[in-house]
VEXGUKOL-782450 format. One record per residue (C-alpha): residue number from 1; x negated, y negated, z. Coordinates in Angstrom, 1 decimal. Each point is the difference from the previous one (the first is absolute). Layout:
<recs>
{NUM,{X,Y,Z}};
...
</recs>
This chain:
<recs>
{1,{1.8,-15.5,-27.7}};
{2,{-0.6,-1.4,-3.3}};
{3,{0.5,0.6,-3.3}};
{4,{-3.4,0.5,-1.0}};
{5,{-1.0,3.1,-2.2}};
{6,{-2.2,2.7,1.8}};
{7,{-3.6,-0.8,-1.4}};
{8,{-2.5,2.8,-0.8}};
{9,{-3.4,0.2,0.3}};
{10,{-3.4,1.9,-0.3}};
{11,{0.2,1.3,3.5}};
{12,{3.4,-0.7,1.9}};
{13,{3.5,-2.6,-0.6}};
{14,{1.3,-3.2,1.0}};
{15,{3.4,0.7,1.5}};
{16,{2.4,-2.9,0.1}};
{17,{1.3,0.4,4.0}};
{18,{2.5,-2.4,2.2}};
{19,{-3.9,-1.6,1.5}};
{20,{-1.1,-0.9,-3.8}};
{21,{-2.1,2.5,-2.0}};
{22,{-2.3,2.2,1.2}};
{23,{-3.1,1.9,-1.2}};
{24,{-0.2,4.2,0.6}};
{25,{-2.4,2.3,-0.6}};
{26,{1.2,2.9,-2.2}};
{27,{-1.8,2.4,2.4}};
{28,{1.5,-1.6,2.9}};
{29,{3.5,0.2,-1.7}};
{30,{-0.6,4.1,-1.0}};
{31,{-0.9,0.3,3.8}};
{32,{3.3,-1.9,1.4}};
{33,{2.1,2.1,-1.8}};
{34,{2.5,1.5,2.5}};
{35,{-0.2,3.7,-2.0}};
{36,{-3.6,-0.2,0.9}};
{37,{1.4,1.2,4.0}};
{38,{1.3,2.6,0.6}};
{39,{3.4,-0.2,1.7}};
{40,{-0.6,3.1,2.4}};
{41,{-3.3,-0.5,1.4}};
{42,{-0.4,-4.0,-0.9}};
{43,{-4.0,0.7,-1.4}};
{44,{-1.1,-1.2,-3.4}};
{45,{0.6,2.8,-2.9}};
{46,{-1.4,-2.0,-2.8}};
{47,{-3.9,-0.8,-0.3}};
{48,{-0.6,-2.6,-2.4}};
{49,{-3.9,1.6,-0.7}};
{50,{1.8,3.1,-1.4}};
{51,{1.0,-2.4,-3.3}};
{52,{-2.4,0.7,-2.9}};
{53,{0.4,-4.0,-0.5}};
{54,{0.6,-2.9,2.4}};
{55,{4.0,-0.2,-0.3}};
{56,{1.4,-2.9,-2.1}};
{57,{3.4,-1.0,-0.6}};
{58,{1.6,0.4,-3.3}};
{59,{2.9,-2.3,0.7}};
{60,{1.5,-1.2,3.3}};
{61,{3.3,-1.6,1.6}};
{62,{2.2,-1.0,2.2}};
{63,{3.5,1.7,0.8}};
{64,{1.9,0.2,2.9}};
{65,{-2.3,-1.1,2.5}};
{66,{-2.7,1.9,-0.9}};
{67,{-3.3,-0.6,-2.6}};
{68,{0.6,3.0,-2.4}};
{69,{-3.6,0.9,-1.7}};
{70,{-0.2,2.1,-2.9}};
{71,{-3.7,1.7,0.3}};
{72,{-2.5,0.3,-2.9}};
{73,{-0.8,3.6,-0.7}};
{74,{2.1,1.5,2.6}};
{75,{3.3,1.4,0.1}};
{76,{1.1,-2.0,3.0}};
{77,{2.0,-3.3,0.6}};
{78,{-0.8,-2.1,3.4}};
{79,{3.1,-1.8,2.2}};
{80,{-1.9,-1.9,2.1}};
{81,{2.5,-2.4,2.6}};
{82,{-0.8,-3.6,-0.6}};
{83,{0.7,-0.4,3.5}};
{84,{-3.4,1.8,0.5}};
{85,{-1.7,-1.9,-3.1}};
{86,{1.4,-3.2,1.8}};
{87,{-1.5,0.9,3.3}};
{88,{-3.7,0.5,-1.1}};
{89,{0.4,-2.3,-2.1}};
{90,{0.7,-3.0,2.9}};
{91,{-1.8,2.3,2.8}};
{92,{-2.6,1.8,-1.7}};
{93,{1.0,3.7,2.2}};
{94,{3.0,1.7,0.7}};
{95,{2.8,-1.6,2.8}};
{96,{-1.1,1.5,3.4}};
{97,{2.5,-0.2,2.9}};
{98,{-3.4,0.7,2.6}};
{99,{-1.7,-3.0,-1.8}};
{100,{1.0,-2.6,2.6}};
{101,{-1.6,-3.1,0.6}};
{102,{-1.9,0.3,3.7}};
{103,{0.8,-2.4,2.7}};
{104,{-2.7,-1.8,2.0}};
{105,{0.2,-0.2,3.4}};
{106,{-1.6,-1.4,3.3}};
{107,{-0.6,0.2,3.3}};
{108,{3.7,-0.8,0.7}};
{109,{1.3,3.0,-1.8}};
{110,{0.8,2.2,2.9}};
{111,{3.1,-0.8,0.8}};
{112,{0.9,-0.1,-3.5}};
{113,{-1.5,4.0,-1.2}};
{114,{2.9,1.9,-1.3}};
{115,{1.3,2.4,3.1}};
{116,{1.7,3.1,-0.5}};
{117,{1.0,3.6,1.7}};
{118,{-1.0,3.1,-1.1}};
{119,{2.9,1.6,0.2}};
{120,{1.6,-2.5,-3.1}};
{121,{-3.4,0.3,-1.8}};
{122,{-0.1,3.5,0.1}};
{123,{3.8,0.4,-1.1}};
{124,{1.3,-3.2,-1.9}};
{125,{-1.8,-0.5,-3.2}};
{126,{0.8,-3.6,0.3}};
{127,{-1.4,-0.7,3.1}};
{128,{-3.3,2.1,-1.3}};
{129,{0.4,-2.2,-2.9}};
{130,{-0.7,-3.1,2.0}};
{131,{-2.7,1.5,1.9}};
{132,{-1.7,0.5,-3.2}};
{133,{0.7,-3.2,-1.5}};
{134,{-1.2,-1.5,3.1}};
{135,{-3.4,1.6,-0.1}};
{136,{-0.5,-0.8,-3.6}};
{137,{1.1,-3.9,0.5}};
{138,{-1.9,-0.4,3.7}};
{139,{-2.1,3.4,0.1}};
{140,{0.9,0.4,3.3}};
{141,{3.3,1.5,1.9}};
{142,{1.0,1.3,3.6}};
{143,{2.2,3.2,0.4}};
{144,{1.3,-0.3,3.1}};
{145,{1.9,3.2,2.1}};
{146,{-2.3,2.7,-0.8}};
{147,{0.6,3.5,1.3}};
{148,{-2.4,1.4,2.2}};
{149,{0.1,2.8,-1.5}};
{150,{-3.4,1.5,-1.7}};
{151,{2.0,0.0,-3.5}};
{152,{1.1,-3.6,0.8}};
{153,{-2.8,-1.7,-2.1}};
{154,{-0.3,2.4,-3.2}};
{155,{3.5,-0.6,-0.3}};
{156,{-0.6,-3.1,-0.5}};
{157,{-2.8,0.2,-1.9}};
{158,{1.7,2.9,-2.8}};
{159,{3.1,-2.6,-0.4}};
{160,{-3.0,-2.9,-1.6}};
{161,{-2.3,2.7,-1.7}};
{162,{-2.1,2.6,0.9}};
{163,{-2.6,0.5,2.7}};
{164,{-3.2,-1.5,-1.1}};
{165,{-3.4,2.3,1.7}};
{166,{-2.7,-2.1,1.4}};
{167,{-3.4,1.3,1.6}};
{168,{1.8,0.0,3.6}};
{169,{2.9,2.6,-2.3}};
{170,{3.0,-0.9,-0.6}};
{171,{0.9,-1.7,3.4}};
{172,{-2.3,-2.1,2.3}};
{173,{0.7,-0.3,4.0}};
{174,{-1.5,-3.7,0.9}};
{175,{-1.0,0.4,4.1}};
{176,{-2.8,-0.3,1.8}};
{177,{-2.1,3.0,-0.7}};
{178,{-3.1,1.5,2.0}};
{179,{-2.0,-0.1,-3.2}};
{180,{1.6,-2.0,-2.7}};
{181,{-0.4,0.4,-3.8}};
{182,{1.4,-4.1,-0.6}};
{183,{-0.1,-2.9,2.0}};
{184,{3.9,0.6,-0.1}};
{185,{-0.4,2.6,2.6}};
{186,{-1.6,-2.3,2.8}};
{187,{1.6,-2.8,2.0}};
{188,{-1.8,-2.7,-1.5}};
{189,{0.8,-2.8,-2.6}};
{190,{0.8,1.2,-2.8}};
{191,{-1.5,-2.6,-2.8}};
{192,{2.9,-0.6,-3.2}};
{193,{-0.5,2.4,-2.8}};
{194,{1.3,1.9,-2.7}};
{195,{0.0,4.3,0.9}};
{196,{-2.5,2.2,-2.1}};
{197,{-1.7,-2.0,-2.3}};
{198,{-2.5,2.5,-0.3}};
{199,{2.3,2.5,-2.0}};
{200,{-0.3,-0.8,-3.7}};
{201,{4.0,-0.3,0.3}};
{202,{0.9,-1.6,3.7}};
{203,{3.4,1.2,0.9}};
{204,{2.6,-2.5,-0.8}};
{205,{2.8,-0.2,2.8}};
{206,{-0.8,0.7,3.0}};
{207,{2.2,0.8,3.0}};
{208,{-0.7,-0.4,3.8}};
{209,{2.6,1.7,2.2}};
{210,{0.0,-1.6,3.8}};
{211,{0.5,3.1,2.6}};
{212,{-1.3,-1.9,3.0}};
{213,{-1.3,-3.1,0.9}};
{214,{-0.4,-1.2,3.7}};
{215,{-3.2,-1.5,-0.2}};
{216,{-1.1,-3.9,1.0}};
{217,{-0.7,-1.5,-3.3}};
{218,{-0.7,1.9,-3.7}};
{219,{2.4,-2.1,-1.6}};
{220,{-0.1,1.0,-3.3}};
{221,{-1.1,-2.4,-3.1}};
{222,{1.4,-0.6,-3.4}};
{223,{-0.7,-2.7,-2.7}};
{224,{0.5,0.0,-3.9}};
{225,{-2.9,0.5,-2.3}};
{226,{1.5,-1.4,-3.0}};
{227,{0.9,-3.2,2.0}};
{228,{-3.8,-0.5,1.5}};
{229,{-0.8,0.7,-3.8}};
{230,{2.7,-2.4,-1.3}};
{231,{-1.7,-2.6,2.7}};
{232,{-3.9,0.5,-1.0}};
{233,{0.9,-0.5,-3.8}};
{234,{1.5,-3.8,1.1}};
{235,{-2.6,-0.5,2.2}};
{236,{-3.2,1.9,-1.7}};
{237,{0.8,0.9,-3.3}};
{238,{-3.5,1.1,-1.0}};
{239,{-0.1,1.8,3.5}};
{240,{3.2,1.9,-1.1}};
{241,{-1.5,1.1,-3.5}};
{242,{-3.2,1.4,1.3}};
{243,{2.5,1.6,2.5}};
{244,{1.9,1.5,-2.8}};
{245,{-2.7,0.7,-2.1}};
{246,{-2.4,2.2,1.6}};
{247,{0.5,3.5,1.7}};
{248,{-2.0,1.2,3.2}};
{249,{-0.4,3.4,1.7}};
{250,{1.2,1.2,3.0}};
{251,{-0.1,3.4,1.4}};
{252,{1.8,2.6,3.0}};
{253,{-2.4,1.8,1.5}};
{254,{0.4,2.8,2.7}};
{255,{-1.9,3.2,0.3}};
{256,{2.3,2.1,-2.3}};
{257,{0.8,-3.0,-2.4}};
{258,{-1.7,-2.6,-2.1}};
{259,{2.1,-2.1,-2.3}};
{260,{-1.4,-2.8,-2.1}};
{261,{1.9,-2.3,-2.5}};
{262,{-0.2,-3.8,-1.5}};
{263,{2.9,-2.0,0.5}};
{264,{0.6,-4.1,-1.3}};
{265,{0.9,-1.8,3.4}};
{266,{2.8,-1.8,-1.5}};
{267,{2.0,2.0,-2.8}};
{268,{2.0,-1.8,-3.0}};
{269,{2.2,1.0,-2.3}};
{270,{-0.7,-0.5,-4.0}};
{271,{2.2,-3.3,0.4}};
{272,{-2.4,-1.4,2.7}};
{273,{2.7,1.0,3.0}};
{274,{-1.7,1.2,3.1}};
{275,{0.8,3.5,0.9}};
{276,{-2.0,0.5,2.7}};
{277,{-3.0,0.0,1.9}};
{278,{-2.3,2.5,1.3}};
{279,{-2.2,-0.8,3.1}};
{280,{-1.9,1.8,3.4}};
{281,{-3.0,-0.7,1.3}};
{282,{-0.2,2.5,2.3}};
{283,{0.4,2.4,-3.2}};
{284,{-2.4,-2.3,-2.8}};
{285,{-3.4,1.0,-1.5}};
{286,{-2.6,-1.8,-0.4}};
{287,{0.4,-2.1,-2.6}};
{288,{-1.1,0.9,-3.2}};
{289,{0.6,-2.9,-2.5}};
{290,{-3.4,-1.9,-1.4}};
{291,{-1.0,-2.2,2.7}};
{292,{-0.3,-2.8,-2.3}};
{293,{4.0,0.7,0.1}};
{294,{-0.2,0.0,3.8}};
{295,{-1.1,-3.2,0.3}};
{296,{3.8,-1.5,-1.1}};
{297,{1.5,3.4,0.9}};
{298,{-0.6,0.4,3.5}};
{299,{1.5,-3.9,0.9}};
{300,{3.1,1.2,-1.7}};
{301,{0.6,3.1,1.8}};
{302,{-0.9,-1.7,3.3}};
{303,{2.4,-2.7,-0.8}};
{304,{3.0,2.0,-1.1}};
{305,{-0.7,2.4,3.8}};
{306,{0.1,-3.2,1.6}};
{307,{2.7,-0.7,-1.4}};
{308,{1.8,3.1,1.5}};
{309,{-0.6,-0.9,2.9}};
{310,{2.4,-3.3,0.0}};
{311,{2.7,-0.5,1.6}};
{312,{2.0,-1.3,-2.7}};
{313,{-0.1,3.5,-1.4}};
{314,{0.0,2.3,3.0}};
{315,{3.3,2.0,1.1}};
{316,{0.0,1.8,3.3}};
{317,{2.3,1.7,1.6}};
{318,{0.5,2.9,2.6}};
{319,{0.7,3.7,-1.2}};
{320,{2.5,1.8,1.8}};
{321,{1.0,3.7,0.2}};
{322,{2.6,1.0,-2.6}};
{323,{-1.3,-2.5,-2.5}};
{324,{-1.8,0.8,-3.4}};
{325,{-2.1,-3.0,-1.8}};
{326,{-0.1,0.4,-3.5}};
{327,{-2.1,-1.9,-2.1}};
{328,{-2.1,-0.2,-3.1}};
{329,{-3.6,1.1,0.1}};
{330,{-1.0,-2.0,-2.9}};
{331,{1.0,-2.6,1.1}};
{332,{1.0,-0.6,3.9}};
{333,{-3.1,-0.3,1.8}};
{334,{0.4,1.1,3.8}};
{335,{-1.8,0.3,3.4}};
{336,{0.5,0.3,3.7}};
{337,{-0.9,-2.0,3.1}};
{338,{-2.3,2.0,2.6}};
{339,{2.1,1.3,3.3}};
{340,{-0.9,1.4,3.0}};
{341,{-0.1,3.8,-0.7}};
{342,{1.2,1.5,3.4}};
{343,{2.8,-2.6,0.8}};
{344,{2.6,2.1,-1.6}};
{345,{0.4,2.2,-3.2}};
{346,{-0.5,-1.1,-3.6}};
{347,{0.6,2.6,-3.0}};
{348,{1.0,-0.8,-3.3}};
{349,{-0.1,3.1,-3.0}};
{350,{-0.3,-1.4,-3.9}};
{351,{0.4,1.7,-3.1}};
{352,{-0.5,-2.3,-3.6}};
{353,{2.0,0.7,-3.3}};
{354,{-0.7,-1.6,-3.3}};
{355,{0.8,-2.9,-1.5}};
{356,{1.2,1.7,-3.1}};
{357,{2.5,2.1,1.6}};
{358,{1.7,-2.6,2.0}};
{359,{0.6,-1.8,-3.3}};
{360,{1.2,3.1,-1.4}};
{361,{2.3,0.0,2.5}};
{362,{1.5,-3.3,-0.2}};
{363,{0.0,0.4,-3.6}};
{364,{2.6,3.3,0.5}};
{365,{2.0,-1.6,2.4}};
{366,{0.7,-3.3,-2.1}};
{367,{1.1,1.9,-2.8}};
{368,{2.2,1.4,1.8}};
{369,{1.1,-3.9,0.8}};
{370,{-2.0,0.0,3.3}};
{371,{-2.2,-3.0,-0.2}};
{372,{-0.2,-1.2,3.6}};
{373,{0.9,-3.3,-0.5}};
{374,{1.8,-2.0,2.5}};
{375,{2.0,-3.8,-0.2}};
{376,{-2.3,-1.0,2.3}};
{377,{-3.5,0.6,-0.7}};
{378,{-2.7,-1.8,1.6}};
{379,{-1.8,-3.1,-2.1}};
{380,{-3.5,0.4,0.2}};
{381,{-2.5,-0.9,-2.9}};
{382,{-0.4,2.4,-2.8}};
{383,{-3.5,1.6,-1.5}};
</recs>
C-alpha cells in the first residue's frame, strides 16, 4: 500500500490499496458497508433510496485494515475491509469459490469423468465436494453404486439441491412407451441435444439413473457444448457471433401442455466465456429471425450441428444399472444410439436440479474447507 492521501471527489474516492489506487463510487461504498447486513438473517437492512441526498463522504481513512468513512449528513461511520476494496478493485465482483474456470473435454474423456459412490456422496461432505467441483469444472459426473431403492435417486438429488419439476413432473421414466410424449420414450436414435429448451428456464442439471439395461446397442452419447463452441469461434468466428447473438424458439407440446421460449444457441458470459449452449431439433420452431438474417444464420447453425456430430467431440459409453450420470444441461449436450427394443430391458428414471443450487452447495461445503480439490487433477484446457 502506499502512502498516498485518500482523494475526494464529487461522487466517490480514490483509495490508495496494496494493487495501486483505485476509484469507488460513494454509493457503492454506502452499499458495501458490512452494517448494511444483517448478521441473523444475512439480507440487506439499509436502502440507499431512503437518503434524502445521494450519500457523500465527509472525510475518509485507513486504520487497521479497514477504509473508515465518515458520512456527510449522517450519523454513521463506514469500516469497509480493504481486502474487499482490493478484490473489486483487481476482479471487479466479489471472490466466489463456485466461480471455477470449466474444463474442455473430448471424445476421450470417458475414462477420465470423475467416478464416485453414493454412499460417500451422500455422507462425506468431501467426497460430495468433489462431485460438485467436478460438475462445475467438466459439467458432467458418474455416481456409481446406486441403491435400488425408490428413494435411491432423490437422495441423491436433495444432497446437490432441490428437485427441479418439469412437464413430465418431477421425475421422468425413459422406456419404450406404447404412446410416447418424447422421442426419449422410443428405441430409436436419439439426435444430441440439450433437455427443455422450450421452458423459458430449462432445468439446469440433470440426472439419469440406470435401472436396467440389457438391450443390443443405445449406447448413450455425450459431448461438451462449450468445447464445439470454443472450436467454431477458431474455426468460424462470424459463424460463432451470429450463434451467440440471436435467440430462436422452441416449444413442448403434448395435449395437456404447450411451452414456448427463445433461447441463444450458444450462451456467454459478460467476459465473452462460453457457458453453454442450447440446441434440439426435434424440440425447435420455426424460425423466426428476418430471413434476410437467415440467409448467414441458417449456414451457421447447420455448421455448428455438424459439428456435433464429429467424432473428435463425441463420448459414448454404455449405461449400466446402479449408475447415475450427472451432467450440466446448459451445457453437456447428449443423445442415444437406437437398439433393438425387445432384445432385453432398457429403463433409465431422471430428475434435473438447478444450476444455482448446486453452486450453492459447493459454495457451503468449501467454507466449511471442502473444496474438492485433489493432487492430481486432470490437465485439460480451460474456458
Amino acid at each position: 500500500m502506499t502512502d498516498s492521501p485518500i482523494e475526494l471527489t464529487e461522487t466517490g474516492m480514490i483509495v490508495p490499496l496494496a494493487t495501486g489506487p483505485a476509484y469507488f463510487n460513494f454509493c457503492w461504498l454506502r452499499d458495501a458497508c458490512p452494517s448494511c447486513i444483517d448478521p441473523q438473517t444475512r439480507e440487506r437492512i439499509f436502502d440507499v433510496s431512503a437518503l434524502h441526498d445521494l450519500p457523500r463522504a465527509a472525510a475518509a481513512r485507513i486504520d487497521a485494515g479497514e477504509l473508515v468513512v465518515d458520512w456527510l449528513g449522517e450519523d454513521h461511520v463506514s469500516r469497509i475491509p480493504l481486502s474487499l476494496l482490493d478484490t473489486f478493485a483487481t476482479r471487479g465482483k466479489p471472490e466466489d469459490p463456485a466461480d471455477l474456470p470449466r474444463r474442455l473435454w473430448y471424445a476421450d474423456h470417458a475414462s477420465a469423468m470423475t467416478r464416485l459412490p453414493q454412499e460417500a456422496v451422500l455422507n462425506d461432505p468431501d467426497t460430495r465436494a468433489r462431485l460438485l467441483r467436478a460438475l462445475i469444472e467438466d459439467g458432467i459426473a458418474i455416481v456409481t453404486d446406486m441403491a435400488d431403492d425408490e428413494g435411491s435417486l432423490p437422495r441423491l438429488v436433495n444432497a446437490i439441491g432441490p428437485i427441479t419439476p418439469s412437464a413430465e413432473g418431477l421425475f421422468f421414466d425413459i422406456r419404450v412407451e406404447i404412446a410416447p410424449t418424447n422421442l426419449a420414450f422410443t428405441a430409436g436414435p436419439l439426435e444430441m441435444h440439450t433437455d427443455l429448451p422450450g421452458e423459458e428456464a430449462a432445468p439446469g442439471v440433470q440426472f439419469l439413473h440406470c435401472l436396467e439395461n440389457t438391450v443390443e446397442g443405445g449406447r448413450s452419447l455425450f459431448l461438451d457444448g462449450a468445447a464445439v463452441a470454443n472450436a467454431l469461434c477458431d474455426e468460424d468466428p462470424e459463424a460463432y457471433r451470429l450463434l451467440a447473438s440471436h435467440d430462436i424458439p422452441f416449444f413442448y407440446r403434448h395435449e395437456s401442455w404447450d411451452y414456448r421460449a427463445h433461447q441463444r444457441v450458444i450462451e456467454t458470459d459478460p467476459e465473452g466465456r462460453v457457458t453453454g449452449v442450447t440446441i434440439s431439433q426435434h424440440l425447435q420452431d420455426i424460425l423466426d429471425l428476418p430471413q434476410e438474417l437467415l440467409d448467414t444464420y441458417y449456414p451457421a447453425f447447420i455448421k455448428f450441428i455438424r459439428m456435433m456430430q464429429e467424432e473428435r467431440f463425441l463420448m459414448r459409453f454404455r449405461s449400466t444399472a446402479g449408475q447415475c450420470v450427472i451432467f450440466d444441461n446448459h451445457r453437456i449436450v447428449h443423445g442415444r444410439e437406437g437398439y433393438v427394443a425387445d432384445s432385453g430391458m432398457r429403463h433409465l428414471r431422471g430428475c434435473y436440479t438447478d444450476r444455482g443450487a448446486l453452486r450453492s452447495t459447493y459454495r457451503v461445503l468449501a467454507k466449511q474447507g471442502h473444496t474438492g480439490a485433489t493432487a492430481l487433477e486432470p490437465t485439460l484446457q480451460s474456458a
